[in-house]
C-alpha positions in Angstrom: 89.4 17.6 98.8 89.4 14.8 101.4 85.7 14.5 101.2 85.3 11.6 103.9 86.0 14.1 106.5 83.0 16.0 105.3 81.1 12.4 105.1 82.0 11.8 108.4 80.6 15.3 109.7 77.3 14.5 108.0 76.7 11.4 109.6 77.4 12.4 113.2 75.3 14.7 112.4 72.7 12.7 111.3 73.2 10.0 114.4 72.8 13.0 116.5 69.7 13.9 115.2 68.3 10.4 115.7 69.1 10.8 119.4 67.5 13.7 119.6 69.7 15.6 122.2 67.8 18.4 124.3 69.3 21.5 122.7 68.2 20.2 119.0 64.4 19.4 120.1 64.7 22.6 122.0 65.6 24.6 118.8 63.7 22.3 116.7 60.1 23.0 119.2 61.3 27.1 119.2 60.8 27.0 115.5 57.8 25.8 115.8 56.6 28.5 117.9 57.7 31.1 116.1 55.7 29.6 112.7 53.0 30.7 115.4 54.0 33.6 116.6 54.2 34.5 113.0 50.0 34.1 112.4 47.4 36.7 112.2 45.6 36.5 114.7 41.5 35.1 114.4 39.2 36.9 116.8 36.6 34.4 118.1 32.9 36.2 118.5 31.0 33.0 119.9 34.3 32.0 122.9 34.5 34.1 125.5 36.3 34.1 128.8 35.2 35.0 132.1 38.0 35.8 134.4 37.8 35.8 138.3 40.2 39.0 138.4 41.4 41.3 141.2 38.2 43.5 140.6 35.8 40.0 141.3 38.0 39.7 144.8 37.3 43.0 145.7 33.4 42.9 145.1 33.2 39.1 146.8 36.3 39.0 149.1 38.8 36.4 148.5 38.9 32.7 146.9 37.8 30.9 146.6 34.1 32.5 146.3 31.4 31.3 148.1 30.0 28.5 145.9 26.5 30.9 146.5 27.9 33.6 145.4 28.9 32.5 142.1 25.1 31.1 142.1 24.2 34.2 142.3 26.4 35.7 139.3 25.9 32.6 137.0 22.3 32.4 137.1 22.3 36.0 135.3 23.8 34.0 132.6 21.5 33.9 129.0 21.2 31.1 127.2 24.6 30.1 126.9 27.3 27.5 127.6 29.4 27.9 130.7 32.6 26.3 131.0 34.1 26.0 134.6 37.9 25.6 134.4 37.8 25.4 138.0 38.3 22.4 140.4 35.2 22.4 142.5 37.0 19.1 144.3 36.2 20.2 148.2 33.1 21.2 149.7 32.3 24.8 150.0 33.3 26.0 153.7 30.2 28.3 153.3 27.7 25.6 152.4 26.9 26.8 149.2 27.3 23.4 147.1 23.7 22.6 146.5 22.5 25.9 145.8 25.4 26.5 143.3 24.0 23.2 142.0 20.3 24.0 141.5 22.2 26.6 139.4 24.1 24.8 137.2 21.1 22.3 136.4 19.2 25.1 134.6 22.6 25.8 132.6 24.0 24.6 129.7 27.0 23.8 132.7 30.4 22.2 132.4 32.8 22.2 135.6 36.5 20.3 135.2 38.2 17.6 136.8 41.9 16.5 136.8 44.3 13.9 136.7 46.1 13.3 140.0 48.5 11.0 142.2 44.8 10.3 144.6 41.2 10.3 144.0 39.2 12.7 146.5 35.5 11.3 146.2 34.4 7.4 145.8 31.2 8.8 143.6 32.0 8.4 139.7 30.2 10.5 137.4 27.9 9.4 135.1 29.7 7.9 131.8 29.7 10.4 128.2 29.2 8.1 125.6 32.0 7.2 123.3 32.7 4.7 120.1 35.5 3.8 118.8 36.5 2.3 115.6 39.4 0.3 114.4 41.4 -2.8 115.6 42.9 -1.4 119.2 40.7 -0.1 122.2 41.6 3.3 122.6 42.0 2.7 126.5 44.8 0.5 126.1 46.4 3.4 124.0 46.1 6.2 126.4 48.3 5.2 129.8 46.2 4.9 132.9 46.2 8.2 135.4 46.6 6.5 139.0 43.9 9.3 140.4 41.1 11.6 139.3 40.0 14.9 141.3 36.2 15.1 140.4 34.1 18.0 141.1 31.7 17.6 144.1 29.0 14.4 143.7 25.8 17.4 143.8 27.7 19.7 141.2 28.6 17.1 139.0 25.2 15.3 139.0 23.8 19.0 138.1 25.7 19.4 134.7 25.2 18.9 131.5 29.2 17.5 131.0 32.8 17.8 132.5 36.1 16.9 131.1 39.9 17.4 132.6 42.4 20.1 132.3 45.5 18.6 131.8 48.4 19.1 129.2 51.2 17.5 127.5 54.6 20.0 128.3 57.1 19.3 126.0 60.8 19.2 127.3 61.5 22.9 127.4 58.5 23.0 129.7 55.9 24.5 126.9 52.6 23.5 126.8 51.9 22.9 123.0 49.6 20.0 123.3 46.9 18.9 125.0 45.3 15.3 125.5 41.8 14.9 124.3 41.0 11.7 126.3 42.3 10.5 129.6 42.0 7.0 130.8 41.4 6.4 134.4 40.3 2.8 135.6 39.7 1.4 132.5 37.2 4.3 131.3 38.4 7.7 129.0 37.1 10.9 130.1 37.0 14.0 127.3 39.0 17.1 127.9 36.7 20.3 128.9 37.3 21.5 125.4 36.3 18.5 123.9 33.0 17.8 125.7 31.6 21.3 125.4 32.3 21.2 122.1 30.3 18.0 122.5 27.4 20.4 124.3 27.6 23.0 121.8 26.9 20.1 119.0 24.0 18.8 121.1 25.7 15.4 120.8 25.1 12.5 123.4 28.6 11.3 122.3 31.7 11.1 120.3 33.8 8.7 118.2 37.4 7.6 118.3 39.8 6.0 115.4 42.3 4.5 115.6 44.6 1.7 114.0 48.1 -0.1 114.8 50.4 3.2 115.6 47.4 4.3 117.8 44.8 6.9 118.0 44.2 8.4 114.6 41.5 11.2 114.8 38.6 11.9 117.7 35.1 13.0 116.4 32.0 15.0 116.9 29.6 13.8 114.6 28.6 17.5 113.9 31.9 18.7 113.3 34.9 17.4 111.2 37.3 15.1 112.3 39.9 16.5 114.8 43.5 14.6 114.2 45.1 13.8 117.0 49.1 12.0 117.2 49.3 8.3 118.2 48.2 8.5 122.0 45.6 11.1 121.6 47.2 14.9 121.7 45.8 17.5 119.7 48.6 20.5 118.5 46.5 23.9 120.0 46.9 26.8 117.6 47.3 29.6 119.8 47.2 32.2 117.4 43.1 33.3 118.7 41.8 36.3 121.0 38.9 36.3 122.7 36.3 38.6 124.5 37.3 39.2 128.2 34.4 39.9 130.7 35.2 40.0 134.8 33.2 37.2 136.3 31.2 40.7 138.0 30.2 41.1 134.4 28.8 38.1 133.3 25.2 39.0 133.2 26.9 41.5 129.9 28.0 38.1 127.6 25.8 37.8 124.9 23.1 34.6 124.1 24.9 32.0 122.5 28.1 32.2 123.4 30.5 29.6 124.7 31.9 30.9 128.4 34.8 29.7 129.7 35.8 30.9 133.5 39.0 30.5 135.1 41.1 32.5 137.3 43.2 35.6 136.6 43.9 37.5 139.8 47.3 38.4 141.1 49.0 34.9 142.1 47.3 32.8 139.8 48.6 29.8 137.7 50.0 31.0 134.1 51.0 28.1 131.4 53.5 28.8 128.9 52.8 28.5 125.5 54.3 29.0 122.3 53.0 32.7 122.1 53.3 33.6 126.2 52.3 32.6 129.2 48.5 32.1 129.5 45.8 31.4 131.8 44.7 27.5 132.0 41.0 28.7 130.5 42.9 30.3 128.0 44.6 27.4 127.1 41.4 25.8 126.7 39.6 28.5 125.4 42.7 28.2 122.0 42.1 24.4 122.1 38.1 24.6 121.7 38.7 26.9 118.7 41.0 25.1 117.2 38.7 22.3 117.1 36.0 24.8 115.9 38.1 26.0 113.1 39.3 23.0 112.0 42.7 23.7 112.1 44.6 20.7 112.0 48.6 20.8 113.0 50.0 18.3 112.2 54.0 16.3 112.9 53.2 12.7 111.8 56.1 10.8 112.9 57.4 10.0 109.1 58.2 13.4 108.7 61.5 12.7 110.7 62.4 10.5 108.2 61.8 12.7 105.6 63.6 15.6 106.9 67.0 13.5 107.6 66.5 11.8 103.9 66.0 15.8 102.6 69.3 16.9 105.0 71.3 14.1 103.7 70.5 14.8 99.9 71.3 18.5 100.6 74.5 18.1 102.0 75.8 15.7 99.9 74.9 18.1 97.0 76.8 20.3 99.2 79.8 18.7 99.1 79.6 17.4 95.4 79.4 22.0 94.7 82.5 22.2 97.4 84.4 19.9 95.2 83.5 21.3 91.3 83.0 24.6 92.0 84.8 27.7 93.9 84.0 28.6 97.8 82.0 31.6 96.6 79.4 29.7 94.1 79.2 27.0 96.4 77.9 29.1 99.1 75.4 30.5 97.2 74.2 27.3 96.2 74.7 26.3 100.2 72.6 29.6 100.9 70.1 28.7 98.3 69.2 25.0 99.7 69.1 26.4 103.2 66.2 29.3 102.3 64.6 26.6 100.6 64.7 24.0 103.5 63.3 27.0 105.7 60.6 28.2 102.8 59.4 25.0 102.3 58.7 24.4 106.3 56.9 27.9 106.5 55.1 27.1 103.0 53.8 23.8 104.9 52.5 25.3 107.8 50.8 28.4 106.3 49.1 26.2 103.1 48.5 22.8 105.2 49.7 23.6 109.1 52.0 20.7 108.5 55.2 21.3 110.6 58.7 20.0 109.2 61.8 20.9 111.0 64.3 22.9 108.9 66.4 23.7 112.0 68.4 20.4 111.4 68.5 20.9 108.1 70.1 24.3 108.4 72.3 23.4 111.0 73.7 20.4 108.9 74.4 22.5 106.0 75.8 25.4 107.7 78.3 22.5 109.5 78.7 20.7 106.4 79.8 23.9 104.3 81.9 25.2 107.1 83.6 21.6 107.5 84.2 21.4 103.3 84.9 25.0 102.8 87.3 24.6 105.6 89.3 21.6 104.0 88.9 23.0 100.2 91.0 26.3 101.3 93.1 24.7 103.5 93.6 21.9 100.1 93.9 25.2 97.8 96.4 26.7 100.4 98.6 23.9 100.4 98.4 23.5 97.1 99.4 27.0 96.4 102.0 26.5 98.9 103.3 23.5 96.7 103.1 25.4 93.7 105.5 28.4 94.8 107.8 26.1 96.3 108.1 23.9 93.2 108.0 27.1 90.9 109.3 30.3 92.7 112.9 29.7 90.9 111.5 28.6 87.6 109.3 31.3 87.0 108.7 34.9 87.5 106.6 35.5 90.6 103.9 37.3 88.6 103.3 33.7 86.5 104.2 31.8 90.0 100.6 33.5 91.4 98.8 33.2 88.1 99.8 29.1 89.0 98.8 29.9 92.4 96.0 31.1 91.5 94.3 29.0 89.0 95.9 25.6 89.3 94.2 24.1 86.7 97.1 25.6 84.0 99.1 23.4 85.6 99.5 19.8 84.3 101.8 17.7 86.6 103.2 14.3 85.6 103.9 15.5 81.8 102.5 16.3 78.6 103.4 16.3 75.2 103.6 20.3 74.1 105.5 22.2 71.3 107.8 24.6 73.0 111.2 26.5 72.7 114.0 26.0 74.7 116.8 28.1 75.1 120.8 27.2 76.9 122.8 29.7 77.5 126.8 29.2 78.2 129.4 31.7 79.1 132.6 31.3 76.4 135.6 32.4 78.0 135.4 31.2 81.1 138.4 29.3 81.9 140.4 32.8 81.8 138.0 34.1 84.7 138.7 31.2 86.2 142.4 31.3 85.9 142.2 34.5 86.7 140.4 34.0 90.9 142.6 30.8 90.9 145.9 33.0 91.0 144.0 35.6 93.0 142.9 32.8 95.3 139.7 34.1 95.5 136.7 31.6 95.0 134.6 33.1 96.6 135.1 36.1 94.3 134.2 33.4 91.1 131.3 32.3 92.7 130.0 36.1 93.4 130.8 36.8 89.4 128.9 34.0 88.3 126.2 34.4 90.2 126.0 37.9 89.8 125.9 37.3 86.0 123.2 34.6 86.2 121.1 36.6 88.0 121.0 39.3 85.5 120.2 36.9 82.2 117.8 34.9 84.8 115.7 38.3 85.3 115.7 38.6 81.5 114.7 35.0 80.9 111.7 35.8 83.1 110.8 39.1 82.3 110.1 37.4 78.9 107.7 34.5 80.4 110.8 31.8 80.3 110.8 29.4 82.9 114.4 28.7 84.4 114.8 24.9 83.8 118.4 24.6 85.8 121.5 26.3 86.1 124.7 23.9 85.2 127.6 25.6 86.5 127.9 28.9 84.3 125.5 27.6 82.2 121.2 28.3 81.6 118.5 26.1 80.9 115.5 27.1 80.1 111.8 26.7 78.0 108.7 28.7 76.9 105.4 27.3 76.6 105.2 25.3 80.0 103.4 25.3 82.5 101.8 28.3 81.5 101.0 28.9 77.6 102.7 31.1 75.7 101.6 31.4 71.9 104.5 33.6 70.9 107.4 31.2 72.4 110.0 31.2 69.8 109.6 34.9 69.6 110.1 35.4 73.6 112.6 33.1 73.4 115.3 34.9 70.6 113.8 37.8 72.0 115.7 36.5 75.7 118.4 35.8 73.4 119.3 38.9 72.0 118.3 40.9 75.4 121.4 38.4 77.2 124.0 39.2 74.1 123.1 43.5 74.8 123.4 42.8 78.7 126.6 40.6 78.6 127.8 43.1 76.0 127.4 45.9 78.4 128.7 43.6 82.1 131.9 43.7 79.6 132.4 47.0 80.4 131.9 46.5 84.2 134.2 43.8 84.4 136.8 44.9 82.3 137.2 47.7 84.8 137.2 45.7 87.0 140.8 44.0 85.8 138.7 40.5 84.2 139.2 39.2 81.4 137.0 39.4 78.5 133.8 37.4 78.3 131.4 36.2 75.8 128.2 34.3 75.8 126.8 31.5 73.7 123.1 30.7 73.4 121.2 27.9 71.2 117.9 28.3 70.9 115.4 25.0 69.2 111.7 24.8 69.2 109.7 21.6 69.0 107.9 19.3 70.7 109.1 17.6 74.2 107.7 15.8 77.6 107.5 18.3 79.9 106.6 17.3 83.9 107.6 16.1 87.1 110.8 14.0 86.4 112.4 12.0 89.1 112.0 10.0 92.0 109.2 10.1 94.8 112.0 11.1 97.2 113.0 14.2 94.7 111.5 15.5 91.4 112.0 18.4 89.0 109.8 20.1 86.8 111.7 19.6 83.2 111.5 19.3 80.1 113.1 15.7 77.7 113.3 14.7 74.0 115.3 15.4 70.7 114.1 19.0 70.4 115.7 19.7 73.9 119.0 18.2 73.1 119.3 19.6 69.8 118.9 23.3 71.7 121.9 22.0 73.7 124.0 21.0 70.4 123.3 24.6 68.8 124.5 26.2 72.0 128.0 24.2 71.9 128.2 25.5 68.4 127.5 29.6 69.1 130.4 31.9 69.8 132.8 29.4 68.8 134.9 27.9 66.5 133.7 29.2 62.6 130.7 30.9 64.4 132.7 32.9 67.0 130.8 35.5 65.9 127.4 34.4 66.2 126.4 35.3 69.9 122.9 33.2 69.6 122.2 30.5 67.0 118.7 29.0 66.6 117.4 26.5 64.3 115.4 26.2 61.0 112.5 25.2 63.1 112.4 28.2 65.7 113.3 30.5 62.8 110.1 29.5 60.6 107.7 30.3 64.1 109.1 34.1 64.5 107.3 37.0 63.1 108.3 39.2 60.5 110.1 41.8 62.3 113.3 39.3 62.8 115.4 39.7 60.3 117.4 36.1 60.3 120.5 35.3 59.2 121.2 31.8 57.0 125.1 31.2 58.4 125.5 27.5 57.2 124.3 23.7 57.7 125.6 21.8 60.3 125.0 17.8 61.1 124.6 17.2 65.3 125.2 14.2 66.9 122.2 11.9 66.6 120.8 13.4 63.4 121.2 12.2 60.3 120.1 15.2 58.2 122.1 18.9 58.3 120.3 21.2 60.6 120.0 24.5 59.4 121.1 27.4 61.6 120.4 31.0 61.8 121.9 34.0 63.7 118.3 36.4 64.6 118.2 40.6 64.8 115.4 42.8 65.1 115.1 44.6 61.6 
């Protein structure tokens, strides 16, 4: 398996990750949405929202209401905490502005303001105390907002605290975060949620930490810290529901609570969030009781690291499976390390709200797998390819797919095996010869022999024998390689004997034919040999070399001739002592080969 291809996949992968194109922090921020989509949901009791709906328009007339009006409504309030997520930036064009102040001075009153490109009054409010702690100022953290809209000077002055409504959209346009402090000529001003949680606490102030990245955590003193990223966002979980009363209703919310109005008629602004589009108290409403709660969710910027560090280990474990193991076992352990990827990131966010990105992860072992198994069955196709090539004329096609199949029984480049080798010769041929020569047929000869080769090949196969070469009219062939074959010697005299009844009964057939008589000769010698790939790069064979080979060559020059004319197949000593008891074998004499020094014993085989 070329496994620098899959290398090369992984880290374009991983150098896309660390640019961070759109459609992965898209995919990447809708995972994260779904981890809260997936939450039950937390109804808050003390939060409650006040909406300005289509049934306060038709009791008032239209909006904005006369600043009077909503005196009116708000001073049936109890003793509770009202939260005004409405711009009061313009005068009232009824006139109402003072009396709606006298109002809010007997309440527990907060009223918003927001950044903007201009600033719409030269009054600034009253300062709400803050500390903060650590080496940097956090108003060199925060970037400066080139304008404020602040509610009226009279309003203002009446309240107990304000903070802005602003958010932090992410790319795909999804409000997920909001700032708790914005900085605005040199001074930080709390978000709404922030400061009346600071009113609920009774606080005069709050405290900031931070350190080198930047802002660490922002605190009530009442109320555990609330982590925020390095320039002061807070993650919102939006996972609560809360109370609705129509701003006609508001003399109906019970003491204590924490009121938060905002608009919700036909045509008003909706954020989107990660579970739906919201109102902009809403939003605030979900950030205050996430504070509340405690919840903390958190993406601290190592965890990008750590996700890449987790992918790459992964994948390369990946491809180390893709090139031990089959397709099949390596995608279940592929399929195993992607549930785990995505387990672990939804185990973090339910135990510790900590949110790791598994998207990457998946996506890099899904490319990764696809990439190797791609490449390890295009390598096993080829390969199989290679192997019926090389083998389709050596061996029957049944053992040619168990090759195909399971390469690993084949051993190229050669081995040192015992094994039985059989040649095969026809006597008589120089008659047949003779015999198209005056016919002057050739092509007739060559149509015979092959004919006749064909039928003992199909024998030599049928009996797990794999064809070595063919040498004119004459067969080469072994047992034992590439595939194993326990029983060689036996398959072997077993081809033998099987040739001598088929060449007895092709007699017949061509002696009607008008041919002379033919007779075959086989030699058959077991030992051990060097069987491989022999030959050049340009051209190879798969064969078989040593003294057990040529001595199978010597016996087959000696059958159906001379003083053995009538022994068809002659094997050796050595073949005869590895066949089972059912051969009944012949002694017919000693005979000394070329190259040995000691008389080889020969025997002629039946079946008993």
């Amino acid at each position: 398996m070329k496994m620098w291809h899959v290398l090369l996949t992984l880290a374009t992968l991983v150098s896309l990750r660390l640019v961070d194109p759109f459609l992965l922090e898209s995919s990447r921020l809708s995972y994260f949405d779904f981890l809260q989509r997936g939450q039950d949901v937390v109804t808050s009791e003390q939060i409650v929202l006040v909406d300005i709906d289509e049934q306060t328009l038709d009791k008032f007339g239209q909006y904005p209401i006369p600043r009077s009006v909503m005196a009116n409504e708000v001073d049936k309030l109890g003793n509770s905490i009202i939260a005004f997520n409405i711009l009061f930036s313009e005068p009232d064009r009824s006139g109402g502005d003072e009396e709606f102040a006298d109002v809010l001075f007997y309440k527990n009153s907060l009223v918003a303001i927001a950044p903007s490109q201009k600033t719409n009054i030269d009054y600034r409010p009253r300062g709400i105390g803050y500390a903060t702690f650590g080496d940097r100022s956090a108003e060199e953290i925060r970037p400066e907002l080139s304008g404020m809209l602040f509610a009226r000077p009279e309003i203002m002055q009446s309240t107990i605290g304000y903070g802005t409504i602003s958010s932090t959209p992410d790319t795909d346009g999804i409000t997920r975060r909001i700032p708790l402090l914005e900085n605005f000529e040199g001074r930080l001003y709390p978000a709404l949620a922030l400061d009346t949680l600071r009113v609920a606490a009774g606080d005069i102030s709050y405290q900031i930490k931070t350190d080198d990245l930047g802002i660490r955590f922002v605190r009530i003193p009442k109320f555990d810290s609330i982590k925020t990223d390095e320039v002061g966002n807070v993650n919102v979980a939006f996972w609560n529901e809360f109370t609705r009363f129509s701003f006609t209703q508001i003399q109906d919310i019970p003491e204590g609570s924490i009121a938060i109005v905002g608009a919700t008629f036909e045509g008003s602004n909706l954020i989107s969030t990660p579970v739906g589009s919201m109102y902009p108290h809403d939003v605030q409403a979900n950030l205050l009781k996430t504070m509340i709660s405690g919840v903390t969710i958190s993406r601290l910027p190592e965890f990008k690291i750590y996700e890449i560090a987790l992918t790459i280990i992964g994948s390369l474990l990946v491809i180390f499976m893709l090139t031990k193991i089959t397709i099949l076992i390596s995608g279940l352990g592929f399929g195993l390390l992607a549930f785990l990827s995505v387990f672990g990131a939804n185990y973090a966010f339910e135990k510790y709200f900590l949110l790791f990105d598994p998207i990457f992860c998946v996506i890099t072992l899904v490319l990764v797998f696809a990439h190797g198994s791609f490449i390890q069955f295009y390598t096993n196709f080829k390969q199989k390819q290679m192997i019926k090539g090389q083998f389709g004329t050596y061996l029957s096609p049944d053992m040619v797919d168990m090759l195909a199949n399971d390469p690993s029984l084949l051993k190229l480049g050669g081995e040192r095996k015992e094994m039985t080798f059989l040649f095969m010769d026809i006597c008589g041929f120089t008659p047949i010869s003779e015999y198209y020569k005056n016919n002057d047929d050739p092509e007739g000869l060559v149509l015979l022999i092959n004919e006749y080769l064909n039928e003992m090949t199909k024998i030599i196969m049928n009996n797990g024998g794999t064809i070595d070469k063919y040498m004119g009219d004459c067969i080469m062939a072994f047992w034992n390689a590439p595939l194993s074959c326990d029983n060689h010697a036996e398959m072997a005299v077993k081809s033998a004997i099987e040739i001598e009844e088929k060449t007895n009964a092709l007699k017949k057939i061509y002696s009607d034919r008008g041919l002379p008589d033919i007779n075959v000769g086989t030699g058959i010698n077991s030992g051990t040999a060097i069987v491989g790939n022999m030959g050049s790069d340009a051209r190879f064979d798969y064969s078989v070399i040593g003294d057990s080979v040529n001595l199978a060559a010597r016996l087959e020059a000696t059958a159906a001739r001379g003083e053995y004319k009538e022994y068809k197949t002659i094997i050796s000593s050595f073949t005869k002592d590895l066949l089972p008891e059912q051969y009944n074998c012949e002694k017919i004499g000693d005979i000394k080969v070329k190259g040995k020094e000691d008389l080889i014993t020969i025997y002629s085989p039946k079946y008993k």
